[in-house]
DRENDO-1510 file (C-alpha; in Angstrom, 1 decimal, always signed):
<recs>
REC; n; res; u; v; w
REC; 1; UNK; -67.5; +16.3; -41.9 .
REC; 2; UNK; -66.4; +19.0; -44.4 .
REC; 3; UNK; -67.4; +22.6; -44.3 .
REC; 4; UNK; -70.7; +22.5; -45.8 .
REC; 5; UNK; -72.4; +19.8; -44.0 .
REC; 6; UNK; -71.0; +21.8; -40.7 .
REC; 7; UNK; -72.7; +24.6; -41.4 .
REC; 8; UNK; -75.9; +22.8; -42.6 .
REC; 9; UNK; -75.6; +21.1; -39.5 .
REC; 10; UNK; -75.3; +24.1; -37.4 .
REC; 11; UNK; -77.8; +26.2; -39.1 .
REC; 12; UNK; -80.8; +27.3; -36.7 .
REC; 13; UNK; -83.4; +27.9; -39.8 .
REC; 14; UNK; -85.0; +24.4; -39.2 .
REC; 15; UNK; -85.5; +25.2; -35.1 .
REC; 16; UNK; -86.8; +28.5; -36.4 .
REC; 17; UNK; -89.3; +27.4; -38.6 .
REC; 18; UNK; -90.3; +24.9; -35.6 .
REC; 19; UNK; -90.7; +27.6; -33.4 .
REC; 20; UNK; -92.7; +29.6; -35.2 .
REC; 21; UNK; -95.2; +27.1; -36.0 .
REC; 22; UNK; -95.5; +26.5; -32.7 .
REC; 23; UNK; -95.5; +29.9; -31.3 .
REC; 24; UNK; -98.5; +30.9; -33.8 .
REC; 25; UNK; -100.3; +27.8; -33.3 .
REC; 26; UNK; -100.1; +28.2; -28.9 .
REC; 27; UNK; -102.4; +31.2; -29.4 .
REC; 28; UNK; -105.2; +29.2; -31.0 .
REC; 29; UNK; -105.3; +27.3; -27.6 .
REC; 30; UNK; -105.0; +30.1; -24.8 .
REC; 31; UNK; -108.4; +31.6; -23.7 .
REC; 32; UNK; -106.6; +35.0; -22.8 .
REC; 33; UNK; -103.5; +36.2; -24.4 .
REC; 34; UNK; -102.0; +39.0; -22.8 .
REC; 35; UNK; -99.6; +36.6; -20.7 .
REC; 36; UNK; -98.6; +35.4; -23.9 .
REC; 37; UNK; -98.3; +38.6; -25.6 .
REC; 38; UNK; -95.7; +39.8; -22.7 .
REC; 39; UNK; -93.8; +36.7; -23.0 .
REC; 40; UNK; -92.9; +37.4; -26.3 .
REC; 41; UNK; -92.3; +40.5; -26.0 .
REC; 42; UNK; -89.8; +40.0; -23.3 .
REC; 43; UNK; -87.9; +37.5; -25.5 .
REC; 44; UNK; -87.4; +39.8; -28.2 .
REC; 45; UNK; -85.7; +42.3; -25.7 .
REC; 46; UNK; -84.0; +39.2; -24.5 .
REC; 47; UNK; -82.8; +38.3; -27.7 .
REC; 48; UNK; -80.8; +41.8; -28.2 .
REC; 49; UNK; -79.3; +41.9; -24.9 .
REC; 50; UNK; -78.5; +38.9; -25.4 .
REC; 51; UNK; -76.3; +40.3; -28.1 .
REC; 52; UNK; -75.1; +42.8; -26.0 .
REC; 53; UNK; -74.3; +41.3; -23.1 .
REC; 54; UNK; -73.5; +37.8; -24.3 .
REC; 55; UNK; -71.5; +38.5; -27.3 .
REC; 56; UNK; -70.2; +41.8; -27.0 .
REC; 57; UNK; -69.3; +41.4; -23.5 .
REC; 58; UNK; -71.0; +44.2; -22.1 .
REC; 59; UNK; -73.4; +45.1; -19.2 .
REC; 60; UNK; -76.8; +46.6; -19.4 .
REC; 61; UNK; -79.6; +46.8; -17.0 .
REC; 62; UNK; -81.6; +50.0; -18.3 .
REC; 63; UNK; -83.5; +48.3; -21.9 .
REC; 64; UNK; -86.3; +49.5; -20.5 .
REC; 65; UNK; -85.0; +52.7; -21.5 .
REC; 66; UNK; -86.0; +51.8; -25.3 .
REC; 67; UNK; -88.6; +50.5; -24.5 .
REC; 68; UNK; -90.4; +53.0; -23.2 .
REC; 69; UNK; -89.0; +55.1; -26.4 .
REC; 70; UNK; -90.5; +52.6; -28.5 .
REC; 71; UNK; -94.3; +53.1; -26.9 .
REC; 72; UNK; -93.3; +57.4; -26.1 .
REC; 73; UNK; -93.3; +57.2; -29.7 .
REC; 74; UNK; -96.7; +55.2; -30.7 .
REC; 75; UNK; -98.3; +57.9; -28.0 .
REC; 76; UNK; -97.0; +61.1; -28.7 .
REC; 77; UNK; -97.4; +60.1; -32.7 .
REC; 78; UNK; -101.1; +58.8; -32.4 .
REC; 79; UNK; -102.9; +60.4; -29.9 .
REC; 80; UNK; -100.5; +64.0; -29.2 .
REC; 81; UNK; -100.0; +64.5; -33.0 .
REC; 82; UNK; -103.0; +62.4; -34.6 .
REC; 83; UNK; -100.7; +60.5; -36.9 .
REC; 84; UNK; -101.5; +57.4; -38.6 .
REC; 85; UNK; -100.8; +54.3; -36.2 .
REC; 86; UNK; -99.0; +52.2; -38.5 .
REC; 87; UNK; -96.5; +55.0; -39.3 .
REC; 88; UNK; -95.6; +55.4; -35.3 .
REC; 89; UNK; -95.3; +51.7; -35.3 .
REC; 90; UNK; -92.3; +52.2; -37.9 .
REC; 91; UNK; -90.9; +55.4; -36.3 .
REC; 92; UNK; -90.5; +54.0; -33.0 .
REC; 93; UNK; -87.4; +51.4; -34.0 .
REC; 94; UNK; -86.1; +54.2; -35.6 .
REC; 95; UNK; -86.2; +56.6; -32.8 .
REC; 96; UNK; -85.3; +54.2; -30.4 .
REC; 97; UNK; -81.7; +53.5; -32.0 .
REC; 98; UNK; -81.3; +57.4; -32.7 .
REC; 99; UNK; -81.4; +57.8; -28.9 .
REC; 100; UNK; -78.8; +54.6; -28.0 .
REC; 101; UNK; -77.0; +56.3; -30.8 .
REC; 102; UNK; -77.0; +59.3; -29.2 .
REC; 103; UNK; -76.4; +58.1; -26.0 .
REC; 104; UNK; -74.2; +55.3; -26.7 .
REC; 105; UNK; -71.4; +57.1; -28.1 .
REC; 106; UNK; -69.8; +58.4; -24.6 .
REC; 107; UNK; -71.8; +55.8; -22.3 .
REC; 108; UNK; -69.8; +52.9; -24.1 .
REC; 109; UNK; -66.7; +54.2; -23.4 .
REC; 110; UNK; -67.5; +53.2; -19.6 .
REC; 111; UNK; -67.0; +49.6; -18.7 .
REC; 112; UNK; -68.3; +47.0; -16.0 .
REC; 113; UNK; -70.4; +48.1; -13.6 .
REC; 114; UNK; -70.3; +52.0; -14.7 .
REC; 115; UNK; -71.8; +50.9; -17.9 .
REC; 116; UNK; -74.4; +48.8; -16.2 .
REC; 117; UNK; -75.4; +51.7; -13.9 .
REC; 118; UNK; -75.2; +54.2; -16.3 .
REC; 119; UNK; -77.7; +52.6; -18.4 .
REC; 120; UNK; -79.9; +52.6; -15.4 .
REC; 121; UNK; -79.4; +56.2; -14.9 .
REC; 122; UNK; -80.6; +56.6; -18.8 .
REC; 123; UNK; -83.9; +54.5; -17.6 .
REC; 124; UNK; -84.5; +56.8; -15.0 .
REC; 125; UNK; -83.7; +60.0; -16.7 .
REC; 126; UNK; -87.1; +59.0; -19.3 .
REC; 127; UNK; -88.7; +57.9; -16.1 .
REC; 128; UNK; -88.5; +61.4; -14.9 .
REC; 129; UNK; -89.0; +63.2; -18.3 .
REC; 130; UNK; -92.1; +61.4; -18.9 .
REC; 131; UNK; -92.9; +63.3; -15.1 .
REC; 132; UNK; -92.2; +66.6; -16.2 .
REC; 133; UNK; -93.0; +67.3; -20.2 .
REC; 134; UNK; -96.4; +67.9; -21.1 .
REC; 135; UNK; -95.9; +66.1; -24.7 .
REC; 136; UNK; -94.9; +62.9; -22.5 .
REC; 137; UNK; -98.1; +63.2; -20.4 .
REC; 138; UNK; -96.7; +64.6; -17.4 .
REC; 139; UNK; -96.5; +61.9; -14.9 .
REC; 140; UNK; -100.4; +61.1; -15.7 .
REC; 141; UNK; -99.6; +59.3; -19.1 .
REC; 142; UNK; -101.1; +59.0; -21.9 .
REC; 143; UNK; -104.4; +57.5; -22.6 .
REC; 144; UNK; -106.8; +56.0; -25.7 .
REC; 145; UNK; -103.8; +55.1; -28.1 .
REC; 146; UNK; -105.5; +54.1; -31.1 .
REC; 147; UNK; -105.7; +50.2; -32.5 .
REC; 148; UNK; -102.9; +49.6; -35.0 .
REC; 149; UNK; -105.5; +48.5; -37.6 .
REC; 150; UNK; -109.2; +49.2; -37.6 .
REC; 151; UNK; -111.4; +45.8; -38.2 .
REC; 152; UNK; -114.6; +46.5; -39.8 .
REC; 153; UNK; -116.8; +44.4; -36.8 .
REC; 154; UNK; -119.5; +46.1; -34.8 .
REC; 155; UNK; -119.1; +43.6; -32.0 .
REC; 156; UNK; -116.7; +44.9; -29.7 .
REC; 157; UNK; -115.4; +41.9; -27.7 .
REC; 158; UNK; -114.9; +40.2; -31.0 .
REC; 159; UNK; -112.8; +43.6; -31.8 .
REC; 160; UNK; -110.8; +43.5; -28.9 .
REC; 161; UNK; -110.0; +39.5; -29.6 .
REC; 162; UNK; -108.9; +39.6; -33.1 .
REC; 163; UNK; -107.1; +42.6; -32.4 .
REC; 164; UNK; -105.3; +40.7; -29.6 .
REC; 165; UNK; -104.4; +37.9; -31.8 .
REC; 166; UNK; -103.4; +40.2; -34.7 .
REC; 167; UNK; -100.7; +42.3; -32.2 .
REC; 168; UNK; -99.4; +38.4; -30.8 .
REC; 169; UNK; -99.0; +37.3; -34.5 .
REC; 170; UNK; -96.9; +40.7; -35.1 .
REC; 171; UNK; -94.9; +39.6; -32.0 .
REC; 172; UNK; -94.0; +36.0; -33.4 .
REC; 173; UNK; -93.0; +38.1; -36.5 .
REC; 174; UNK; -90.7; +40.3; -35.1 .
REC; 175; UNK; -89.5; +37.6; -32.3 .
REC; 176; UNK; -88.6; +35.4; -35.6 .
REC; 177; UNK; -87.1; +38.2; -37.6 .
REC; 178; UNK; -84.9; +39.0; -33.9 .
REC; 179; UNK; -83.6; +35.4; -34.1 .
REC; 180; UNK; -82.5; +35.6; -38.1 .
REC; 181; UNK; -81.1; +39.2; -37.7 .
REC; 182; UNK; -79.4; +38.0; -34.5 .
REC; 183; UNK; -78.0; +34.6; -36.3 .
REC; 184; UNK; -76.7; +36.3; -39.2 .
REC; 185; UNK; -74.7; +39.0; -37.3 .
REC; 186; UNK; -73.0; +37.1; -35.2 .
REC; 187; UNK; -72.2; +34.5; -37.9 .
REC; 188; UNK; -70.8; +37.2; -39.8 .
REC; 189; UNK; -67.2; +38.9; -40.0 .
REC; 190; UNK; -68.5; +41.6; -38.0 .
REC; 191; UNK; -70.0; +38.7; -35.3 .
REC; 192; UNK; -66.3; +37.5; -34.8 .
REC; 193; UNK; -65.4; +41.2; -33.9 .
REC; 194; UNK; -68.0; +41.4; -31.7 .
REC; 195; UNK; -67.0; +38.2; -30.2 .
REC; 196; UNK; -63.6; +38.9; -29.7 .
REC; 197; UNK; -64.9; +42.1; -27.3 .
REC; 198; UNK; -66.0; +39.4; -25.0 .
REC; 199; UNK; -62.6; +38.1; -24.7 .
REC; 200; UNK; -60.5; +41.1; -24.4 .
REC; 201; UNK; -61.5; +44.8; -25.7 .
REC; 202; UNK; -57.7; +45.0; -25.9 .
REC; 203; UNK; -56.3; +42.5; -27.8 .
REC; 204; UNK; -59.6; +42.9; -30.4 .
REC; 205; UNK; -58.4; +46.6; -30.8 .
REC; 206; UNK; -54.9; +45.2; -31.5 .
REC; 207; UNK; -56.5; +43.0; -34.3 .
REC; 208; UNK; -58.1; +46.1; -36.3 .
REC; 209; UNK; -61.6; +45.4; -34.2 .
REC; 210; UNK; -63.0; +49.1; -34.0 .
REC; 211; UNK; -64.4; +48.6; -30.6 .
REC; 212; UNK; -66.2; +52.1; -29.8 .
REC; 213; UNK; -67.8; +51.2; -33.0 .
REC; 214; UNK; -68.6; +47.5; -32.8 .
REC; 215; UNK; -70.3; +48.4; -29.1 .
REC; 216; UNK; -72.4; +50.8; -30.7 .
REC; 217; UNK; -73.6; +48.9; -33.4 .
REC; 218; UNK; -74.9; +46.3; -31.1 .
REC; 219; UNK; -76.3; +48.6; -28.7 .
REC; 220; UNK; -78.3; +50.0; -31.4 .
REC; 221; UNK; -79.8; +46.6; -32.6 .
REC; 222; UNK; -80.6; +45.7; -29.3 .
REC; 223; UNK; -82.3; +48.8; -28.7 .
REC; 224; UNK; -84.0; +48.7; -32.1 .
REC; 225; UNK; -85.9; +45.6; -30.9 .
REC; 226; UNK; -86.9; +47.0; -27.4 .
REC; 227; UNK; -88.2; +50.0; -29.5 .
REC; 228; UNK; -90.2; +47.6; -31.5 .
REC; 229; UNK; -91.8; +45.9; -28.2 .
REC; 230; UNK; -92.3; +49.3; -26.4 .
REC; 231; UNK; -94.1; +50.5; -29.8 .
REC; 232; UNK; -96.1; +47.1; -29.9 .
REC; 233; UNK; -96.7; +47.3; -26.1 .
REC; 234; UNK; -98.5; +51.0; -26.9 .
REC; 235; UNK; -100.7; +49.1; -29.1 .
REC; 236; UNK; -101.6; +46.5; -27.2 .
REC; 237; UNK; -102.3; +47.9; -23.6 .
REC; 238; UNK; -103.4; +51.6; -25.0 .
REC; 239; UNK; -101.9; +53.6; -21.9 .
REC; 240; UNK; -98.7; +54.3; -21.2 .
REC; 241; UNK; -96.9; +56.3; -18.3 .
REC; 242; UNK; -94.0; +56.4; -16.1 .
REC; 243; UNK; -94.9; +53.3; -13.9 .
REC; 244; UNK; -95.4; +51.4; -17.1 .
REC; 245; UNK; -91.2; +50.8; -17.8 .
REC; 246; UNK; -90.3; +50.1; -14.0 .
REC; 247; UNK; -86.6; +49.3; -13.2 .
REC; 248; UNK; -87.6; +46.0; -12.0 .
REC; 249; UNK; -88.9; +45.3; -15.1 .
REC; 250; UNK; -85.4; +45.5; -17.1 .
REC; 251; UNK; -83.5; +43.4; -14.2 .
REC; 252; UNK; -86.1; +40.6; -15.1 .
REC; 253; UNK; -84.6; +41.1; -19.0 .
REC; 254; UNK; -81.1; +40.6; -17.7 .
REC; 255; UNK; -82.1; +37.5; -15.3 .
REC; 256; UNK; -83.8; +36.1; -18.3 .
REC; 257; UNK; -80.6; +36.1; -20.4 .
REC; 258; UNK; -78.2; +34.9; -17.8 .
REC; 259; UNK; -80.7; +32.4; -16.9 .
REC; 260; UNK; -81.4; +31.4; -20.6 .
REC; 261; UNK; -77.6; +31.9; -21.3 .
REC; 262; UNK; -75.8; +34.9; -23.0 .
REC; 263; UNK; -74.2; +34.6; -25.9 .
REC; 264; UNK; -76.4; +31.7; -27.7 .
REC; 265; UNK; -78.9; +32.6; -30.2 .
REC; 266; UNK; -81.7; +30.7; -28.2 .
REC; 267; UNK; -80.5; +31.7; -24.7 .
REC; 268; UNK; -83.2; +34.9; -24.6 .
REC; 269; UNK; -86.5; +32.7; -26.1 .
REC; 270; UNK; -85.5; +29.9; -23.2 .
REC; 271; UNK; -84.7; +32.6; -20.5 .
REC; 272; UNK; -87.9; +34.5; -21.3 .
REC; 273; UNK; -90.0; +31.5; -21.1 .
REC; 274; UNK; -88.7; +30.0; -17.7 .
REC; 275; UNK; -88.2; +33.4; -16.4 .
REC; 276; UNK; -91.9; +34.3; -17.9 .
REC; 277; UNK; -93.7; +31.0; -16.5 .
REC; 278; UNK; -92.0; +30.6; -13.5 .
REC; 279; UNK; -93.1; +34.7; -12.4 .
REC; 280; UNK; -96.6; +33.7; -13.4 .
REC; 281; UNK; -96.9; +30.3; -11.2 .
REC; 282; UNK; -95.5; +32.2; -8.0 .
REC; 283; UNK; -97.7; +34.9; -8.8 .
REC; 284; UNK; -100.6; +32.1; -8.9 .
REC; 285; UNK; -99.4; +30.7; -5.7 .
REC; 286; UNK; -99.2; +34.3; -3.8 .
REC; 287; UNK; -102.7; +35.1; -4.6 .
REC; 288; UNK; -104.3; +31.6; -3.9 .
REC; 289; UNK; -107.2; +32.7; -1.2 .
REC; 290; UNK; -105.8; +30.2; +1.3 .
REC; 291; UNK; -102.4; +32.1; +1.1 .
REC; 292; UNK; -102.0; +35.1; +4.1 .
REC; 293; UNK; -101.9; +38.3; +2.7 .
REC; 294; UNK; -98.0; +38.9; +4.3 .
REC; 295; UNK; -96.9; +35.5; +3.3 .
REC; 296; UNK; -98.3; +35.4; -0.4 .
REC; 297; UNK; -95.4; +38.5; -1.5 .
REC; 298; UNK; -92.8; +37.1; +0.3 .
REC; 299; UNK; -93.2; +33.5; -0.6 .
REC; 300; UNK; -93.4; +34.6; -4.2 .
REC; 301; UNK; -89.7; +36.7; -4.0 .
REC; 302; UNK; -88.3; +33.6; -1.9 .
REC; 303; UNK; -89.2; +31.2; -4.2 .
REC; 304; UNK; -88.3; +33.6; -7.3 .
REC; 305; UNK; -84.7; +33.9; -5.2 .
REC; 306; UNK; -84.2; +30.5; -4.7 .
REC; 307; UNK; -84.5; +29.0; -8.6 .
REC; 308; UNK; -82.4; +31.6; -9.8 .
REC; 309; UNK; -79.7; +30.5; -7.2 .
REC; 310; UNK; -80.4; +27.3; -8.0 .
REC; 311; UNK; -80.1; +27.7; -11.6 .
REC; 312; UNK; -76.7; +30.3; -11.6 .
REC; 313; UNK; -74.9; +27.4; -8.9 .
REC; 314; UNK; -75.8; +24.1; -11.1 .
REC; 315; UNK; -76.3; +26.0; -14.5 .
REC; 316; UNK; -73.8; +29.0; -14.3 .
REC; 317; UNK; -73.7; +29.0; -18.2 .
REC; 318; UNK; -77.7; +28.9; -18.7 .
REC; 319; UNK; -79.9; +26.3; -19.8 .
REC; 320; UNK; -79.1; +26.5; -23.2 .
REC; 321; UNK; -75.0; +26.2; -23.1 .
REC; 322; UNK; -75.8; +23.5; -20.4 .
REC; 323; UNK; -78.4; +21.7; -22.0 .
REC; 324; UNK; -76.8; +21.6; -25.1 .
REC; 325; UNK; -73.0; +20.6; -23.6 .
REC; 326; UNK; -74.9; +17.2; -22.3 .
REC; 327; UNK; -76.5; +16.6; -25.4 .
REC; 328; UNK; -73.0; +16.9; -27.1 .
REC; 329; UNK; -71.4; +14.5; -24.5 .
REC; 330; UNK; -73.9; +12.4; -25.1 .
REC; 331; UNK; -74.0; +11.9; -28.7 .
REC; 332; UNK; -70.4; +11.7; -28.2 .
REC; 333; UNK; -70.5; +9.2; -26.2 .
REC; 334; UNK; -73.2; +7.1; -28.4 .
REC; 335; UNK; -71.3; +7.7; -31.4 .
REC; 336; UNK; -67.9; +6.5; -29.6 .
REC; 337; UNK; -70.1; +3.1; -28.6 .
REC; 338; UNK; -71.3; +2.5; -31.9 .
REC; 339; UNK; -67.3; +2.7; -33.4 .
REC; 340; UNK; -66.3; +0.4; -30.7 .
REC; 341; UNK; -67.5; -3.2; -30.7 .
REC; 342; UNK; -66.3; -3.7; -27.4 .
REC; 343; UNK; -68.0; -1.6; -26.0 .
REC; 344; UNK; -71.3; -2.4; -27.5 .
REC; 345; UNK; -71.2; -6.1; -26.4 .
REC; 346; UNK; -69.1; -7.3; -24.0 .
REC; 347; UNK; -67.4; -11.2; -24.9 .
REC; 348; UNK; -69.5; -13.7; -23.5 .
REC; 349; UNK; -67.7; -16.2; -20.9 .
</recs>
């Protein structure tokens, strides 16, 4: 196969374009959408720390930290400052990577576990300033964050369910443009820097890799995209305060990557999903009315404990990388079967 048809063959455009198809026809289906809506958001977060931790080697467990930028940003803007929605909406990205700019130029210069518990300090650090400064709400939030776009309908539940769809259609947007963004920079001559991080920060430095500098950039991204779901997130549920961006809620990104697989383009969509659904069902079977009330919590966190064992001792890779590797094997195997006579049809005796 020469160097074209390997590319074509390893392009993700056509499982793009099949995905979002499918991700804008699902909505059409769904009698409530906010479970929906957070699943996507959670795989565009995904999909950046993905980035991070997958292809730049690196360790993160604070992306809430952006997000909550992202949606400080839609409130402060709309309902602090009275500014038009649609102008916060653009802001917040932009404000979000000026901050893991900011922050990310001595933070990256830790490694391992430092890094990841420094980016949990930064987390809590906007927990607690969202506590204190009046502009942030002080601890109570802030409430009646205006629609992104006003719909001329007097009906209010008919409001409120176009709206809906309108902010999950956004959400397929930016998941898409994630997935491109995240495709072409890592297929780029930058990506193989980046790549080479993951292998040793050392020997990429000895290659000309600037590696302060190539951490950075991808902390940015990554950050750019949790600023767009914490701005989105504003929009959609219009409150915001400190309990809104809980720790818990950025371990769940980085389960979601490892369990969809780091360092694979689709590794966050797939993590999100199982990670998403498999939340949801526990949280079904913990509330079911013949479940006790001290039973229901625990079961749920058992069960939650024991897939993701399961999944990290047979699947240590992820779903994807594993998934796909028996795929390969198998159309290796098919195609080394159809070369071989023998071993289609044995002689007859």
């Amino acid at each position: 196969m020469n160097l074209i048809a390997r590319v074509r063959a390893r392009s993700p455009y056509p499982q793009i374009v099949a995905v979002t198809i499918v991700a804008l026809v699902v909505p059409l289906v769904l009698p409530e959408l906010t479970f929906y809506m957070q699943l996507l958001m959670s795989a565009i977060v995904v999909v950046g720390l993905s980035l991070f931790m997958g292809y730049a080697g690196q360790a993160a467990l604070g992306q809430g930290a952006f997000v909550a930028v992202g949606a400080l940003t839609v409130g402060v803007f709309t309902v602090q400052w009275h500014l038009p929605p649609l102008l916060a909406l653009v802001c917040a990205p932009i404000f979000a990577a000026a901050v893991a700019a900011l922050i990310g130029w001595p933070l990256l210069r830790l490694r391992g576990h430092y890094l990841a518990f420094g980016t949990i300090a930064i987390l809590l650090l906007v927990q607690a300033l969202m506590g204190v400064i009046p502009l942030f709400g002080r601890g109570i939030g802030i409430n009646g964050i205006p629609p992104l776009i006003v719909l001329p309908i007097e009906d209010a539940q008919t409001r409120n369910s176009l709206l809906k769809l309108i902010y999950v259609v956004i959400a397929v947007v930016l998941l898409v443009v994630a997935l491109i963004l995240s495709h072409r920079v890592v297929s780029s001559r930058f990506g193989r820097g980046i790549r080479a991080l993951a292998g040793s920060e050392s020997a990429a430095a000895s290659a000309g890799v600037p590696v302060l500098g190539s951490k950075l950039h991808v902390f940015v991204l990554a950050a750019v995209f949790a600023g767009l779901v914490g701005a989105l997130g504003a929009f959609y549920f219009p409150f915001i305060n400190p309990e809104s961006f809980p720790p818990d809620q950025s371990f769940e990104y980085v389960i979601m990557a490892v369990v969809g697989g780091v360092g694979t383009l689709w590794g966050g969509l797939v993590g999100a999903i199982a990670v998403g659904i498999l939340l949801k069902l526990l949280n079904v079977l913990a509330t079911l009315p013949e479940m006790p009330a001290v039973m229901g919590p625990t079961l749920q966190y058992a069960g939650y404990g024991l897939v993701l064992v399961l999944v990290l001792v047979f699947m240590p890779k992820g779903l994807v990388p594993t998934i796909t590797a028996a795929w390969e094997r198998r159309s290796a195997a098919r195609s080394v079967a159809s070369k071989d006579p023998a071993v289609v049809s044995a002689p007859e005796e």
